[in-house]
N, C-alpha and C positions, 0 to 999 in steps of 0.2 A: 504494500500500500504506500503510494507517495504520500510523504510529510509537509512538501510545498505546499503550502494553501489553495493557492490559485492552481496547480495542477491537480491536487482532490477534487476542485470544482468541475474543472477540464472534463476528469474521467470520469466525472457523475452526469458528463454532457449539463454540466449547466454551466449560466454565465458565469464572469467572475466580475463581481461588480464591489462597491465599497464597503455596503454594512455585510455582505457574506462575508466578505475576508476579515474582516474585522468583530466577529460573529462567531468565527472558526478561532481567529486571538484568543479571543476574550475565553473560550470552553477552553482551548489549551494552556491558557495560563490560571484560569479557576477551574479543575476539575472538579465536578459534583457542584455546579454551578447553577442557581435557581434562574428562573427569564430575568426575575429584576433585576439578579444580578448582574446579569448578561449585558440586559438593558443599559445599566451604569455605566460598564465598562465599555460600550460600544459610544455610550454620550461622550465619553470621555474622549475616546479616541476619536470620533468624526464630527463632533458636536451637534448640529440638527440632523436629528434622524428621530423619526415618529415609533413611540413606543409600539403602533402597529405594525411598523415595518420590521422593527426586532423579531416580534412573535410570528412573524409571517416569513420569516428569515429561516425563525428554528423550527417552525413547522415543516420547511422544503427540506432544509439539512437532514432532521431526523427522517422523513420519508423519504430523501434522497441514500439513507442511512450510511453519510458520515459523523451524523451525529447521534448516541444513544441518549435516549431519555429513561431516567428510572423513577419511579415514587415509592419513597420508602410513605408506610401509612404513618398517618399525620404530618406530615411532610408536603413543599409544594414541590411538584416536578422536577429532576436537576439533570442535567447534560452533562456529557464529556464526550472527547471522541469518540467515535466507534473504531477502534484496533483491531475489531475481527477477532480476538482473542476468547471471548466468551468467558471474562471474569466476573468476580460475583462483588458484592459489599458486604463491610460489616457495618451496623448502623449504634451509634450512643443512644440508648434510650433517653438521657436525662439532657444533653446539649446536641445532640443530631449531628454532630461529627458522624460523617465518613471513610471510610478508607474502602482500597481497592483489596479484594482477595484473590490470586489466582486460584483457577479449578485445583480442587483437590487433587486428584493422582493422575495421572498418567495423559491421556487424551479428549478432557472432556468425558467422565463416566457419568456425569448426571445428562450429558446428550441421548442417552437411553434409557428413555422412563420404562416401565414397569409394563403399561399399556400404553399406545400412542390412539388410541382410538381411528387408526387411518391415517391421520396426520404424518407429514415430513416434517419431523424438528429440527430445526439448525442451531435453536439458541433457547439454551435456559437460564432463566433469572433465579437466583437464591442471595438472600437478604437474610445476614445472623444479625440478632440482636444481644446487646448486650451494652455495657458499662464502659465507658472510654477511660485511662490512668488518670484523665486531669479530673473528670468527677469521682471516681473512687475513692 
């Protein structure tokens, strides 16, 4: 997977225009990053760009999917790139700190549920919860 911004765009055949590339920044420099935060960081960088343009930004990215979105529950939405990796998160229950977890063992063994009802899976989501050091 290219890491250049503007050629991620490229190979997802989309444009590559100002608030995407800087849209693409902002999730690679805040991973696990909410829209508003997105939103900030994109203010920041381009100055007039319409909150709906953000949202309309991360909605093409994710279904162009270089960008994943996850929701941990009680949580709003948060992005980071999509790597193609199929990692998981662990979530703080008490300050909603994130981190990234690689797949447990070997090749992705939770890519083979138990039953697939028919379905083709490519990606599964697992979200531990539990207690971050700085609240403990």
């Amino acid at each position: 997977m290219p890491t250049d911004h503007a050629e991620l765009l490229r190979a997802a055949d989309l444009r590559v225009t100002a608030p995407r590339l800087a849209v693409l920044a902002e999730v690679a420099a805040q991973p696990h990053a909410t829209a508003d935060d997105v939103r900030r960081g994109v203010h920041e960088r381009l100055g007039t760009v319409s909150t709906q343009a953000v949202y309309d930004v991360l909605h093409a990215l994710t279904d162009a999917r270089l960008l994943r979105r996850i929701e941990p529950e009680g949580s709003p939405g948060r992005y980071e790139l999509n790597r193609g990796d199929n990692h998981h998160h662990v979530v703080c229950r008490s300050c909603g700190d994130i981190g990234d977890v690689p797949c447990a063992v070997g090749h992705a063994p939770c890519l083979t549920p138990s039953t697939d009802h028919g379905f083709t899976v490519d990606t599964a989501e697992v979200l531990y919860w539990g207690t971050c050091p700085t609240c403990r």
